[in-house]
Each structure stands twice: as C-alpha cells, then as structure tokens.
ROKELO-877485 format. One record per residue (C-alpha): residue number from 1; residue in one letter; x, y, z. Coordinates in Angstrom, 2 decimals, always signed. Example, Ala and Ser with C-alpha at 12.3 -4.5 7.8 and 13.67 -1.06 7.14 Angstrom:
! residues 2
PT   pos   code        xx        yy        zz
PT     1      a    +12.30     -4.50     +7.80
PT     2      s    +13.67     -1.06     +7.14
! end
This chain:
! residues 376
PT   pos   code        xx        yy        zz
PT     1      x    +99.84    +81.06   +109.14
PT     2      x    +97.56    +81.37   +106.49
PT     3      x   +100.66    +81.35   +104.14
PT     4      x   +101.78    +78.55   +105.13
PT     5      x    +98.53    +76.26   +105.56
PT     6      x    +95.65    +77.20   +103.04
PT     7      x    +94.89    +74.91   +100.52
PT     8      x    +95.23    +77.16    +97.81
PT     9      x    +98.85    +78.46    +98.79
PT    10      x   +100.13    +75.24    +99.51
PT    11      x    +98.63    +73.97    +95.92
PT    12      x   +100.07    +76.83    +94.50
PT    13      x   +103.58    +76.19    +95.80
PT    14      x   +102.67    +72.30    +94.16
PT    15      x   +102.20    +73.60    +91.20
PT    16      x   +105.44    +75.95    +91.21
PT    17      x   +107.61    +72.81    +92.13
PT    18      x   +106.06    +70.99    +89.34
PT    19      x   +106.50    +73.08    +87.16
PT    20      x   +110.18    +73.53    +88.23
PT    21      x   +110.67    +69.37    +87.73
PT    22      x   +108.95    +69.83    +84.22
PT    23      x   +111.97    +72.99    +83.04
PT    24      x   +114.54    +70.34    +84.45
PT    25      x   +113.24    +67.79    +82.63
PT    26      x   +112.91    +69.53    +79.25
PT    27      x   +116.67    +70.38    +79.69
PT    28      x   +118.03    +67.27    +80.13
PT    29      x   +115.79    +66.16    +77.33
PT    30      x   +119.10    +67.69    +74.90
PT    31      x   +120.70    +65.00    +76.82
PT    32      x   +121.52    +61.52    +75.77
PT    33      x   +119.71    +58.69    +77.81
PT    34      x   +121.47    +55.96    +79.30
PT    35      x   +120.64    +52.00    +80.39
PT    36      x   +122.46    +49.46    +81.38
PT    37      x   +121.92    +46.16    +81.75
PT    38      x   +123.42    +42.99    +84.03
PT    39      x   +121.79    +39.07    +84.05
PT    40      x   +123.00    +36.47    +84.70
PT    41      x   +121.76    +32.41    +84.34
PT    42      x   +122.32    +28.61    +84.92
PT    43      x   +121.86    +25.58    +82.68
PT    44      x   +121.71    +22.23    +83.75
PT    45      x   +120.39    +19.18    +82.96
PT    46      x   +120.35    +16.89    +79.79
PT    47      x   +120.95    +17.28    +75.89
PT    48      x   +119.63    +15.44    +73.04
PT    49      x   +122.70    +14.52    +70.81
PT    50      x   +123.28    +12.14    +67.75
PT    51      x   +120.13     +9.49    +69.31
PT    52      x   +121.22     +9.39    +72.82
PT    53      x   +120.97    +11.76    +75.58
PT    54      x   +124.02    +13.20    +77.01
PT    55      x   +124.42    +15.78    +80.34
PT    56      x   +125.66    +18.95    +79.35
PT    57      x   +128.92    +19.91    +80.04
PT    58      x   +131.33    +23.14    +80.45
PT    59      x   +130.60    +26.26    +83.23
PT    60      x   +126.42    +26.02    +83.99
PT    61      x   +126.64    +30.18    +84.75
PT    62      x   +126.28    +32.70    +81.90
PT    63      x   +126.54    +36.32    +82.34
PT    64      x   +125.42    +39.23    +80.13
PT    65      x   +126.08    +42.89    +80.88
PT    66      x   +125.53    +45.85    +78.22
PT    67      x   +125.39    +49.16    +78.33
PT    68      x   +123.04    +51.26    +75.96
PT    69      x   +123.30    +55.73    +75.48
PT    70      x   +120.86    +57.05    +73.07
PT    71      x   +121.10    +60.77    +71.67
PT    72      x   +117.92    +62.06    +69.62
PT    73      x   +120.44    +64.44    +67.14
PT    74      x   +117.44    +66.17    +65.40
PT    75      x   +113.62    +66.45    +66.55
PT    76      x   +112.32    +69.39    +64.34
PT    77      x   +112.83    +71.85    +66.85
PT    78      x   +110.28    +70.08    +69.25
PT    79      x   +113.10    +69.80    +72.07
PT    80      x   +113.39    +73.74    +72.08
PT    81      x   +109.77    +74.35    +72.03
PT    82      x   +108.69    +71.71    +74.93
PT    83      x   +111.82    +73.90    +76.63
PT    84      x   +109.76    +77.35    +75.94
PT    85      x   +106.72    +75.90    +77.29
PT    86      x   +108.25    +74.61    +80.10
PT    87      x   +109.35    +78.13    +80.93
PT    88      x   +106.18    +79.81    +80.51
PT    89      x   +104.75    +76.67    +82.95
PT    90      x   +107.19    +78.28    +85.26
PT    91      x   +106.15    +82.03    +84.99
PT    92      x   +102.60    +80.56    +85.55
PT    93      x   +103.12    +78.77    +88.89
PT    94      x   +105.32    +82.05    +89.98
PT    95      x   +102.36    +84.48    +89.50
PT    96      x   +100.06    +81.42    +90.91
PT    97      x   +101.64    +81.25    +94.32
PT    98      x   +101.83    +85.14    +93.97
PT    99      x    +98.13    +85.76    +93.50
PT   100      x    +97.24    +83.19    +96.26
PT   101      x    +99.62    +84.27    +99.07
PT   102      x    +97.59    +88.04    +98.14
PT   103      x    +94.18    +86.04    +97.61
PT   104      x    +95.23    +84.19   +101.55
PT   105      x    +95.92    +88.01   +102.97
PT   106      x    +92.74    +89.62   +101.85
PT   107      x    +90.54    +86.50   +103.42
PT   108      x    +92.28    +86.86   +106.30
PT   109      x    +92.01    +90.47   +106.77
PT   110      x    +88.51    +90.36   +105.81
PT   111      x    +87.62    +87.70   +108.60
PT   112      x    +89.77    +89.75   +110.75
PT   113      x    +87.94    +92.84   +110.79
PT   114      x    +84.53    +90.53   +110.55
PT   115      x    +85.54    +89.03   +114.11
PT   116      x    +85.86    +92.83   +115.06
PT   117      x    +82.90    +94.39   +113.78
PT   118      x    +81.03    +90.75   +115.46
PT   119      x    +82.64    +91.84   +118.64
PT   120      x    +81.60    +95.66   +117.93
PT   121      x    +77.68    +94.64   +117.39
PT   122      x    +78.08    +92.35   +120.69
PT   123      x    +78.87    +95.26   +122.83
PT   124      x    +75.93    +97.86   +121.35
PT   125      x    +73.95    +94.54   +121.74
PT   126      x    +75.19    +94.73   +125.34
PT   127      x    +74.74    +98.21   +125.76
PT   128      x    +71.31    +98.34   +124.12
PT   129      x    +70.47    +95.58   +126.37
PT   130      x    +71.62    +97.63   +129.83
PT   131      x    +69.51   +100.86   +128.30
PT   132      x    +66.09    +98.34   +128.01
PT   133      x    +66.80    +97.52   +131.69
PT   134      x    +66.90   +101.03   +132.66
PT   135      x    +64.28   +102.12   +130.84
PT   136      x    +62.01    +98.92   +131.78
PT   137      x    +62.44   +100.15   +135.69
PT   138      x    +61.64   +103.48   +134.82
PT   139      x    +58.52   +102.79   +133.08
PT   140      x    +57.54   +100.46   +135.84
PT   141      x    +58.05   +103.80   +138.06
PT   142      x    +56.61   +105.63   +136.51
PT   143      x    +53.52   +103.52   +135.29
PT   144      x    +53.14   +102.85   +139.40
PT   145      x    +52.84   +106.90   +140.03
PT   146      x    +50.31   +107.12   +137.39
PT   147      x    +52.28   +109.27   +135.45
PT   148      x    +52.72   +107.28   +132.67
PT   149      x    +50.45   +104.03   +131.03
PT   150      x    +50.63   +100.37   +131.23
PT   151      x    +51.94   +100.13   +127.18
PT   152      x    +55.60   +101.85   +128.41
PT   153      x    +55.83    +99.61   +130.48
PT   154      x    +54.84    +96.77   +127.85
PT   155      x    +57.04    +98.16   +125.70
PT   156      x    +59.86    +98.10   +127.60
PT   157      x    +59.39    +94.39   +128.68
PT   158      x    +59.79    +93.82   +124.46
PT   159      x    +62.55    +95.98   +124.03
PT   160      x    +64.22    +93.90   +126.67
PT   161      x    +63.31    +90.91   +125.07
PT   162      x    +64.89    +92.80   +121.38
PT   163      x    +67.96    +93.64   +123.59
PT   164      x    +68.67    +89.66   +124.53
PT   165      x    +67.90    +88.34   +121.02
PT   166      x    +70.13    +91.20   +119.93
PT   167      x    +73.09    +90.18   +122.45
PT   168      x    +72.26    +86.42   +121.51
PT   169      x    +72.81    +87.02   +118.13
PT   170      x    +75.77    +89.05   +118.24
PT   171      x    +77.49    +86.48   +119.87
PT   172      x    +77.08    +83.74   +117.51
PT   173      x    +78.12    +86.16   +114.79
PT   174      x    +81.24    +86.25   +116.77
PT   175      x    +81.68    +82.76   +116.94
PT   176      x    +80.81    +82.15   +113.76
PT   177      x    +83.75    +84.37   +112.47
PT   178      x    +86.15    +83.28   +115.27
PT   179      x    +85.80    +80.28   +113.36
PT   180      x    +86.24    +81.06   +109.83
PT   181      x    +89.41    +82.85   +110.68
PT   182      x    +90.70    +79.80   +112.84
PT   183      x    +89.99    +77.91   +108.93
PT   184      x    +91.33    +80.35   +107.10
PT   185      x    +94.71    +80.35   +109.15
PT   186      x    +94.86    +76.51   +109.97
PT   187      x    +95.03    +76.35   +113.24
PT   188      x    +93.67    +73.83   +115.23
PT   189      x    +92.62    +76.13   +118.47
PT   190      x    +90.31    +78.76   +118.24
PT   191      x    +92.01    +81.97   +116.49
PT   192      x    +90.39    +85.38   +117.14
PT   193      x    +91.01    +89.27   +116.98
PT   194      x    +91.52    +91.57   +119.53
PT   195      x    +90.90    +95.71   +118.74
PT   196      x    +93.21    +96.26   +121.85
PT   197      x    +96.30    +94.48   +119.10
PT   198      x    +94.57    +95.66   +115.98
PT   199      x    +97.03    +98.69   +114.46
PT   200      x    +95.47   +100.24   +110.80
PT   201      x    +97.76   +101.99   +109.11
PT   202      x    +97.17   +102.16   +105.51
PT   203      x    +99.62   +103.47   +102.66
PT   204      x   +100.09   +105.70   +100.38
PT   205      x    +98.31   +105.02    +98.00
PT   206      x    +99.99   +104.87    +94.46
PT   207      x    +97.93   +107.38    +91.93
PT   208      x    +95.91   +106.04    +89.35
PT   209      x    +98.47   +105.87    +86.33
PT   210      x   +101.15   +104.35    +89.08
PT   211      x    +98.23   +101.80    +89.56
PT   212      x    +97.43   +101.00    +86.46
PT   213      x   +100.61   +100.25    +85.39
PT   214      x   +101.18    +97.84    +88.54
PT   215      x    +97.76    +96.66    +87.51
PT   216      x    +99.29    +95.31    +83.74
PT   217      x   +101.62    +93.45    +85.51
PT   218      x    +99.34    +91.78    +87.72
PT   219      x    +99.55    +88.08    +88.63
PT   220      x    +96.11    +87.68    +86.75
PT   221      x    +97.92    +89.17    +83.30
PT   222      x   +100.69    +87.47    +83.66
PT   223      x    +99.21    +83.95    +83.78
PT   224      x    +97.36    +84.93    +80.67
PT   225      x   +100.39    +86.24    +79.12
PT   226      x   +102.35    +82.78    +79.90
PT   227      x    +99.34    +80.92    +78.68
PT   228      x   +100.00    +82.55    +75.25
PT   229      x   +103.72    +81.86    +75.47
PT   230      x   +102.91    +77.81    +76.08
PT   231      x   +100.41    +78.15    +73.41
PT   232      x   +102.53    +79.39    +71.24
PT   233      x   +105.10    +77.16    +72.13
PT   234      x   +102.72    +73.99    +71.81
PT   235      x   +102.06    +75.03    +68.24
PT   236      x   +105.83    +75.08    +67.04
PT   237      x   +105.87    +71.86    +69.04
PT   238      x   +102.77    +70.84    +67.12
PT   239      x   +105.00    +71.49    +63.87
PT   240      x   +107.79    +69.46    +64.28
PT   241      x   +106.01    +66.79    +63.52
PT   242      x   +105.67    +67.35    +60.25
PT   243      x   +109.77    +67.41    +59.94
PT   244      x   +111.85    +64.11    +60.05
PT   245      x   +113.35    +62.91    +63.17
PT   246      x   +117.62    +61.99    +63.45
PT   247      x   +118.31    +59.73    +66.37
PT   248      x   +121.91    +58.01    +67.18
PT   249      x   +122.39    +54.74    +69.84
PT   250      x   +125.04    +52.79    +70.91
PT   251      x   +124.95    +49.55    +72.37
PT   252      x   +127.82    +47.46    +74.09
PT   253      x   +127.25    +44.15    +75.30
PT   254      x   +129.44    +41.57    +76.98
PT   255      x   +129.38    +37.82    +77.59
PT   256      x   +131.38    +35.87    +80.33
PT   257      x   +131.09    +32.47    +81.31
PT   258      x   +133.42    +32.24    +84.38
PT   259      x   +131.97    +31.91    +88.10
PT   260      x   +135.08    +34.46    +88.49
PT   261      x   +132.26    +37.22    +87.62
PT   262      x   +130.65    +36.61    +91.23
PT   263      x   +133.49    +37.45    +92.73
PT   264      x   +134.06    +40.36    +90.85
PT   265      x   +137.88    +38.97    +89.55
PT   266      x   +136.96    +39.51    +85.67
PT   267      x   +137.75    +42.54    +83.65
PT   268      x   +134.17    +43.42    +82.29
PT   269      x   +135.91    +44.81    +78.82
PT   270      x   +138.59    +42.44    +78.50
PT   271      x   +139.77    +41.67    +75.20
PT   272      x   +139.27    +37.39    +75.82
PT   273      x   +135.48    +38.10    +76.76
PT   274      x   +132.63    +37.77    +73.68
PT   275      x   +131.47    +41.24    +72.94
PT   276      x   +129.29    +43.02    +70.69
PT   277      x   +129.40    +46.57    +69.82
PT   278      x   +126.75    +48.29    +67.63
PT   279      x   +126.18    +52.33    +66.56
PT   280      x   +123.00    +53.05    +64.98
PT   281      x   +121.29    +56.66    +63.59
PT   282      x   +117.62    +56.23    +62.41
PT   283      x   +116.09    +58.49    +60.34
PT   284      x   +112.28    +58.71    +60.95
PT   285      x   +109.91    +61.06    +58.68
PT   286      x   +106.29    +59.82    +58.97
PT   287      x   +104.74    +60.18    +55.75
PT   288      x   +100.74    +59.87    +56.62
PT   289      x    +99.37    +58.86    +59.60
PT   290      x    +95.64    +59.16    +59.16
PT   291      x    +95.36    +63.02    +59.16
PT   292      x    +96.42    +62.95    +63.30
PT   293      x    +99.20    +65.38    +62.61
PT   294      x    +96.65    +67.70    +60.44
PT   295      x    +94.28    +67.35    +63.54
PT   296      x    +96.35    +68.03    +66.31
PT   297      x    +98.38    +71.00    +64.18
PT   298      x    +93.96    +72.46    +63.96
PT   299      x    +94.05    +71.66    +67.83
PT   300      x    +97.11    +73.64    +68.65
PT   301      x    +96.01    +76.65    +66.43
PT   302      x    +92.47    +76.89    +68.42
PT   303      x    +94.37    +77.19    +71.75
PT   304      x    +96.18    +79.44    +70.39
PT   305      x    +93.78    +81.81    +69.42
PT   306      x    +92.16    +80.78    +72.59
PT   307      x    +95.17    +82.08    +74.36
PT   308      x    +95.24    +85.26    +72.71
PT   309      x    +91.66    +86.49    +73.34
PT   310      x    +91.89    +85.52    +77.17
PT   311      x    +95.21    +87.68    +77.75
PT   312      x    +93.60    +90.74    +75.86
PT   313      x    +90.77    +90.11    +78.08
PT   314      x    +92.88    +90.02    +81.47
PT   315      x    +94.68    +92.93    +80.47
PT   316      x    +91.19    +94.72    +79.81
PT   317      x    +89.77    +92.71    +82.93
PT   318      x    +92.45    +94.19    +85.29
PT   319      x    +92.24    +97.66    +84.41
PT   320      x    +88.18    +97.02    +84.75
PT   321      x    +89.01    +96.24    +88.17
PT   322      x    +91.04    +98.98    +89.08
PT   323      x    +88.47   +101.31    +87.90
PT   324      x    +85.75    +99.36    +90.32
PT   325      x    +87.81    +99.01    +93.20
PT   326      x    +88.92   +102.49    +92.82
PT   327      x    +85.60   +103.67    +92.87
PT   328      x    +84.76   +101.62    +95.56
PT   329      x    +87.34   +102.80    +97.80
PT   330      x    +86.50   +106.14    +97.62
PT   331      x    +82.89   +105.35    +98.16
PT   332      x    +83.83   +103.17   +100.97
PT   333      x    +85.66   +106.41   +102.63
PT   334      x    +82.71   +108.61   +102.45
PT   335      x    +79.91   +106.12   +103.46
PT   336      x    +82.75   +105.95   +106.84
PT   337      x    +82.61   +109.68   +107.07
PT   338      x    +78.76   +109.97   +106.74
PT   339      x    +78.29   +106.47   +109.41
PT   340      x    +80.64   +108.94   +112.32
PT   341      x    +78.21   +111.60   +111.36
PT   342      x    +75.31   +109.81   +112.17
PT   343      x    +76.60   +108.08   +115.25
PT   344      x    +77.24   +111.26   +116.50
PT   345      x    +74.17   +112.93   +115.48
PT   346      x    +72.49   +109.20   +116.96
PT   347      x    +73.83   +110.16   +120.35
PT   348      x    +72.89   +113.63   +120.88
PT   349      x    +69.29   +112.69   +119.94
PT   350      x    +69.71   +109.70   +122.84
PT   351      x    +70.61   +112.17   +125.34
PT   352      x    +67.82   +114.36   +124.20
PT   353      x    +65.49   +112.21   +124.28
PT   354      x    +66.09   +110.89   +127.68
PT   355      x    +66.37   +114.35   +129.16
PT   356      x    +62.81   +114.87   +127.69
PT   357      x    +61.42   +111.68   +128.57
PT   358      x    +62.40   +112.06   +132.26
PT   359      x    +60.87   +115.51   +132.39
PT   360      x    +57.60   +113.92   +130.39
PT   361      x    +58.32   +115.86   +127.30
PT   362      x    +58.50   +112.68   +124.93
PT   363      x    +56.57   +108.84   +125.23
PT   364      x    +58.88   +106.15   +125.61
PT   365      x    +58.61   +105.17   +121.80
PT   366      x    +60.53   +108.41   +121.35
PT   367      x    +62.97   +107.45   +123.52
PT   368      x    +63.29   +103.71   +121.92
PT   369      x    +63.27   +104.69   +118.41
PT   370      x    +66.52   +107.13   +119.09
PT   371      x    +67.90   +103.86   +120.72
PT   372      x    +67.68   +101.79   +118.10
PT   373      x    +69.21   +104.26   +115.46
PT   374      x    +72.11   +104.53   +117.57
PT   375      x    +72.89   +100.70   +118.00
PT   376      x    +71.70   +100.72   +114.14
! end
C-alpha cells in the first residue's frame, strides 16, 4: 500500500515517466518536423478602378493549403548529446523509484514494529497497573494489623496513580503510531499491527565484501554516477555551439479558387491549380554573441566538476554507511541479548521480593523498585 500511495513513490514513478517522454523526445529529435497548413477566405464588396468604383467580380472563396517538413542535417553533435543525457535522466528516475519503494519499506517496517513495541509498553503498563492494586490492598492489610506503617500504604496509593499515568500513556503512544502507519500506507481507516500476524524472519545476511559490493551499486551511487553522465553530456552539448549548424526545409503550397474545394471534388496537387514549391538548407555559424557561449561553456564545466566530486563522495558515502549500519547491527543484537538477560534477571528479583515482603523480610519500596525495573 505504501508502494502504491506515498508521495515520494508516486513522485518517483513521475519522475521515471518523465524522464521516459524526455529519451522519446530526444529520438525523434533526428527526425524531420512536419506542419501543414489549410485557410481558406471570402472577398466581397467594392473596388476602386480607373475613377469609378466597380463590385468585384470572379469566385469570392480563396483557399490555401501547404505543407512544410524541416530536417536539421547537422547540429554539432548536440542531437547525440541531448540523446546521452536523456539516457542518464532515465538511469536516474530508475534508481529514484528504486531507492523510494526501499526508503517506503523501511518507514513502514519501522512504524510497524513502533505500533508493536506501543502495544508491548501498554500491556506492562497494564500489568504494572494490576501489581499496584495488589500491592495497595496488601499494604492496606497489613497497615490495619499494625504490622506495617501508614507510608506503604501511601506509597502504594502513588504507585497506583504511576500505574494509570503509565497505562494512559501507553495508549496514546499506540494511537499515535496506529496513526503514522495508517499515513505512511494511505489508507483512509485506521491501519494497525497485530504480534498474533507479525512473522520475523530475517536473511542471510550477505558478508561484508558481498555487501560492499551491492553497496557500490546502490541506488544512491548510481544517481551520482548518472549525474556525471548528464554532466558530461551537457558539456559536449555545451560545445556544439561553437560549431555551425546545417538545416534543410521544404515547403509546398497550393492555391484554389473553386467552391468545388468544400466539397472536397478538387485534386489538391493538380497540375491546373497555382502552386509553389520551395527547398531551402541554411547554414548558421554564430560568430559572437556577447561572450554567452564562453559563459555557458564555464557553466557546464563547473557542473561538471560538480558532478564528479559528488559521485566520489556517494561511492565513499555508501561504503561509510555500510560500515555504520554494520556496526550498528551487531550492536543492536547484543544490546537484545543483554535486554532478555535483564528481563529475566528483573523477574526473579520480582518474585523474590514479593516472597520476602509477604514474610516481612523487605519494605514495600523493595518490592516497588524491583517492579519498576521489570516494566523498565
């Protein structure tokens, strides 16, 4: 869902089909271009001829039809250039709408597990909240034998109090993330996650050198890398300028006075209708035109140069990031190792504790502080 509704993917999958209308059009720029033309008009009225005025005679209609193809023969190379740029265009929207579809699946699994670990913190919430109960009764007991003093019992009444704000707040966490996923994915009823349908089965993961070399072919380098090719491109572009230009049109145009052209009874190229044919090639090599060829030729180099440091820094950028990420999964699996460790060493002290308490070995502030490390 996310796939097919975030912003990002769906102006990603813009920007491929854009760039796909910009490769077709730099092919049929090799093309020639073609207009034609149809009009048609009445005159009527009065003429001014030899002192008096006299109406005007013969058919009132005039038609005019033409047709006009124009081929650009020679451009400096700037037709096969735009065509190279186009290209690399193309390879950037590909790796565009590849890095967002993976960009959309890590938000989503993020928020996913962020609606389960809300849903995780509700129930401890919960569960810290039945303990208070428990232990709130029990103090009151035991504060009405005289076996114990009026602060348990105060205490308890707070940690009751903890115990609701806890629960409260657990539950707007939940909401809060039930929402951002229902964002994230589009959807316009409330989307959430369920541990029950939650599976986690990770793969194998690649080794490092497998990694890295995944890594170099990243969607991240591989904008960079089509930057440079455009770039480039742009700059050869940039050159043809400075070459002349060899253009060729043709232009056909024919003249009939009949009404017979309404109803289509006329042969257009007939050899009794007026007619004018004309070829013509133009030669165009601009000699100086204020220095704006010299400027944009110092543009073109800059972004060139421009394009060259920022691959060689998204090459180096990505194999930064492996390292970090890396690192940070491996840290991530012992901090899980050492969190089950202390949950489980969290527990035992709970039980202990409330075995002691009950036989008057510990104060309830024993008893409370193991709680809270365990919903910690």
């Amino acid at each position: 869902m996310a796939h097919r509704n975030l912003p990002a993917v769906v102006g990603a999958r813009g920007l491929e089909r854009n760039a796909a209308a910009a490769a077709r059009a730099a092919y049929a720029s090799f093309l020639p271009s073609l207009t034609v033309n149809a009009s048609s008009g009445r005159t009527q009225g009065v003429q001014f001829f030899q002192g008096q005025l006299i109406p005007l005679t013969g058919n009132p209609w005039n038609y005019n039809n033409g047709v006009n193809p124009q081929l650009e023969l020679f451009d400096g190379g700037r037709r096969w250039a735009e065509l190279r740029r186009a290209r690399a265009g193309g390879e950037v929207a590909d790796a565009s709408v590849i890095q967002a579809r993976f960009d959309a699946a890590l938000q989503v699994k993020q928020q996913y597990y962020a609606v389960l670990a809300a849903h995780e913190s509700e129930l401890a919430a919960k569960a810290l909240l039945e303990q208070a109960d428990q232990q709130l009764k029990a103090s009151a007991a035991r504060v009405s034998a005289g076996v114990a003093t009026k602060s348990d019992s105060l205490r308890s009444v707070i940690q009751v109090g903890n115990a609701k704000l806890a629960v409260l707040t657990s539950q707007n966490d939940r909401r809060v993330a039930n929402a951002a996923l229902t964002r994230l994915v589009g959807s316009p009823t409330t989307v959430t996650a369920s541990l029950a349908d939650t599976v986690y089965s990770p793969a194998q993961m690649p080794t490092e050198d497998e990694l890295e070399t995944l890594v170099s072919r990243g969607p991240a380098v591989q904008v960079a890398e089509a930057n440079l090719l455009a770039a480039r491109a742009g700059k050869s572009a940039q050159r043809s300028q400075f070459l002349p230009s060899l253009s060729m049109s043709y232009n056909y145009t024919l003249t009939q006075g009949s009404r017979q052209f309404e109803r289509g009874n006329i042969v257009l190229f007939g050899e009794n209708n007026p007619n004018r044919q004309n070829m013509t090639f133009n030669l165009s090599l601009p000699l100086f035109n204020n220095l704006a060829r010299e400027q944009g030729s110092v543009q073109a180099d800059v972004a060139l140069r421009n394009a060259e440091a920022q691959a060689r820094d998204a090459r180096l950028a990505a194999r930064q990031q492996l390292e970090q990420q890396l690192r940070a999964l491996n840290t991530a699996e012992a901090r899980v190792e050492v969190q089950l460790a202390a949950i489980a060493a969290a527990e035992e002290d709970l039980r202990v504790q409330q075995q002691r308490y009950a036989l008057g070995a510990s104060t309830l502030l024993d008893l409370l502080t193991s709680q809270t490390q365990l919903n910690q």
